[in-house]
Each structure stands twice: as structure tokens, then as C-alpha cells.
C-alpha positions as CSV (number, residue, x, y, z in Angstrom):
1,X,94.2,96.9,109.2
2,X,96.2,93.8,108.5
3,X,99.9,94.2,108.7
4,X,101.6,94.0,105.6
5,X,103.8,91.2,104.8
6,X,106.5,90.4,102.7
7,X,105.3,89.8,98.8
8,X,102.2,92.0,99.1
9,X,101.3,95.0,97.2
10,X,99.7,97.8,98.6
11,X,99.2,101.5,97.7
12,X,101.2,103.2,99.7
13,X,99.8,107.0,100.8
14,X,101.9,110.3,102.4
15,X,99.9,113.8,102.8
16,X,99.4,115.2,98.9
17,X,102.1,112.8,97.3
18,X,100.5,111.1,94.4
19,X,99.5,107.5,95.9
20,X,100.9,104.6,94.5
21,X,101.5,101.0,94.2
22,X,104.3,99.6,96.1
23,X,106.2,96.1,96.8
24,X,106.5,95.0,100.2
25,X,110.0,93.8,100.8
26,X,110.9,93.5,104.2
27,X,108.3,92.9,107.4
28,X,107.4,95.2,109.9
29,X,110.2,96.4,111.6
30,X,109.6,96.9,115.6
31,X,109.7,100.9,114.9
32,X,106.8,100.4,112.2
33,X,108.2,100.7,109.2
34,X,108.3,98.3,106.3
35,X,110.4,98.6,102.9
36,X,109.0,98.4,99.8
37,X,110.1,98.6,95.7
38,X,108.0,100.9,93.7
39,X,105.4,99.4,91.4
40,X,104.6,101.0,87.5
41,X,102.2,99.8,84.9
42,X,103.9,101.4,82.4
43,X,105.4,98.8,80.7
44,X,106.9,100.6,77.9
45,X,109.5,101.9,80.0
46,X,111.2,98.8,81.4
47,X,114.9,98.3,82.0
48,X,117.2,96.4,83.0
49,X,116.1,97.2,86.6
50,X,112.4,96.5,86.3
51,X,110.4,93.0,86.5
52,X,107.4,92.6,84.6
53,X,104.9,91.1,86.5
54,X,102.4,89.6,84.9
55,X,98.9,88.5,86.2
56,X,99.2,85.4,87.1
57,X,102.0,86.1,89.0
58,X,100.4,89.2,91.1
59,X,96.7,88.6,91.5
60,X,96.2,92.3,90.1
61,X,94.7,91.9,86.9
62,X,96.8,93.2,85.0
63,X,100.8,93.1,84.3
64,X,103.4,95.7,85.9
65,X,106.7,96.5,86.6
66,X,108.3,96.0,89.7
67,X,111.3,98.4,89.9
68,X,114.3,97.4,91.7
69,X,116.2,100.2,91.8
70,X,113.9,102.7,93.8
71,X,113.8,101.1,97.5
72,X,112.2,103.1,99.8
73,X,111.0,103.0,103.7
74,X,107.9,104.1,104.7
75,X,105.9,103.9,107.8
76,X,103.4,100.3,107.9
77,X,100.3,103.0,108.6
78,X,101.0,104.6,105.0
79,X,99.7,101.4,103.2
80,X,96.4,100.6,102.3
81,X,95.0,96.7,102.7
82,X,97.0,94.8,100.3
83,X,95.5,94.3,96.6
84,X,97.9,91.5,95.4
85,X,100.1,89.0,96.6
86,X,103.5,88.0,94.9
87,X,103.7,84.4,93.6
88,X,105.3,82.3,95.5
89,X,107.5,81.3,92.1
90,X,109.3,85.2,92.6
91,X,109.5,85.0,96.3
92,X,112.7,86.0,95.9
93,X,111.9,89.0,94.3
94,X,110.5,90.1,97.8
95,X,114.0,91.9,99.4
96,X,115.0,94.8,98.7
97,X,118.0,94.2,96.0
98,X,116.6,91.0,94.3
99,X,119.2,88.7,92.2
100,X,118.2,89.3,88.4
101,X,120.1,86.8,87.1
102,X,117.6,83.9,88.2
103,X,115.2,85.4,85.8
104,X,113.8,85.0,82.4
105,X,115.5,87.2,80.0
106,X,112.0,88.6,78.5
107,X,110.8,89.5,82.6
108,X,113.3,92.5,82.1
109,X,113.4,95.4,80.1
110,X,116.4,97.0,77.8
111,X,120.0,98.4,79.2
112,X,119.1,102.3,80.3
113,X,122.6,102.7,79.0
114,X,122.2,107.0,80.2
115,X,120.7,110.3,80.4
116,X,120.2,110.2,76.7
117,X,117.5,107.7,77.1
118,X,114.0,109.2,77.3
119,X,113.5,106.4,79.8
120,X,115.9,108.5,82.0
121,X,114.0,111.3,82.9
122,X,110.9,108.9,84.0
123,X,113.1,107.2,86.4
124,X,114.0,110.0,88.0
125,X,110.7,110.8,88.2
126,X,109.8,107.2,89.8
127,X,112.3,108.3,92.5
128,X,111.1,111.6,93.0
129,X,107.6,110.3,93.9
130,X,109.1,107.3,95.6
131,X,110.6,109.7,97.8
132,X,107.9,112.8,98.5
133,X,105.7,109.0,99.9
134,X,108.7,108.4,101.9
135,X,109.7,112.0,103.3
136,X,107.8,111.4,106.7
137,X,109.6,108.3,107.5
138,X,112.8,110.6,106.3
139,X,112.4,113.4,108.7
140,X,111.0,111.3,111.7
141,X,114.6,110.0,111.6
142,X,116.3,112.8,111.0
143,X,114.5,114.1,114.1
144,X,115.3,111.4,116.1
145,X,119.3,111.8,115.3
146,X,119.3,116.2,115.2
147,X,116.8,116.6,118.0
């Protein structure tokens, strides 16, 4: 396997968490883990925190939503072979709190102004699956600091 760089986007894989796309954000660190933003193609529930992503600008095939607000480490051997690169326009985009205000208003989606947005309760699921692909990564540490 290739190791995964900065701007790629890979489907990231833990045990029987629901596989998904992912952002890398930061290189291989010498212990073997990388960062990455979760990835969504489900447009209709962009906010403020989310990029839309389009084509063109991924080599997917089809738009998504880079989320910016659920970071996550993982170990590199989770990831599949990339599947898309980042343009080299949105590089900066590629670390793990990315500067909005550089964007195009229309790349982001409405305020999530609180809990009584239905978008709400999605992005806590986002986090919850973010986290179940990260939990080995999470307890290897813990480990490491308790044991």
C-alpha cells in the first residue's frame, strides 16, 4: 500500500464501524498515524462547517462535503488506496482546522445556529462514526499512558 499523503481521500476502515470516506490532513506521523476530516455526500445537510467539494476539485465523480469540524486520528493501516486527490486550488483545506474565510461563500452551507436544527442530530451522528473508525487509535493511547 501507498502511504497516504496530505490532500488524498481514502476510505478509512476499523473492525464493524461503517467504512467511510475521509480527508487526509496531516502525513504520517513516525507512530503511524495520520489525521483526517470526515467526508459526506450528503449535501443537503451542509453548514457552516462543511466544504462542498465538487468534482473537478476531488477527482471523485461526484461532489461532497468535507466536514471541518469532525477531526479524527486514525492509524495509516486503516485506509484504503486513495480514490481522490484534493486540488491543488484548496490545498489549504488539507490541515486539520482550515481558514473558511478564503472561500467562496456558496462552497459552505447555512449557520447550524443549534439543537433545533434537524441538521443537528446528523452531526452528531458524523461524530459518532467518526469516532467508533477512530476508537483503536483511542485506546492504543490510552494504553500506552494507563498501562
Amino acid at each position: 500500500m501507498t502511504e497516504p499523503k496530505r490532500g488524498d481521500f481514502c476510505v478509512v476502515r476499523f473492525e464493524d464501524a461503517l467504512p467511510r470516506l475521509m480527508l487526509v490532513v496531516t502525513p504520517v506521523f513516525e507512530g503511524g498515524y495520520v489525521g483526517l476530516l470526515l467526508v459526506s455526500n450528503e449535501l443537503e445537510f451542509a453548514t457552516h462547517r462543511d466544504i462542498r467539494v465538487e468534482p473537478t476539485d476531488s477527482q471523485l465523480g461526484y461532489p461532497v462535503l468535507v466536514e471541518t469540524d469532525v477531526f479524527v486520528h486514525v492509524w495509516a493501516n486503516q485506509l484504503d488506496e486513495p480514490i481522490g486527490k484534493l486540488d491543488s486550488s484548496l490545498a489549504s483545506l488539507a490541515r486539520p482546522s482550515p481558514s473558511l474565510e478564503e472561500l467562496e461563500p456558496t462552497r459552505l452551507g447555512p449557520l447550524l445556529p443549534g439543537p433545533w436544527d434537524s441538521r443537528w442530530a446528523w452531526k452528531e451522528r458524523e461524530i459518532n462514526q467518526a469516532q467508533r473508525l477512530a476508537v483503536g487509535f483511542l485506546v492504543s493511547i490510552l494504553d500506552a499512558y494507563v498501562g
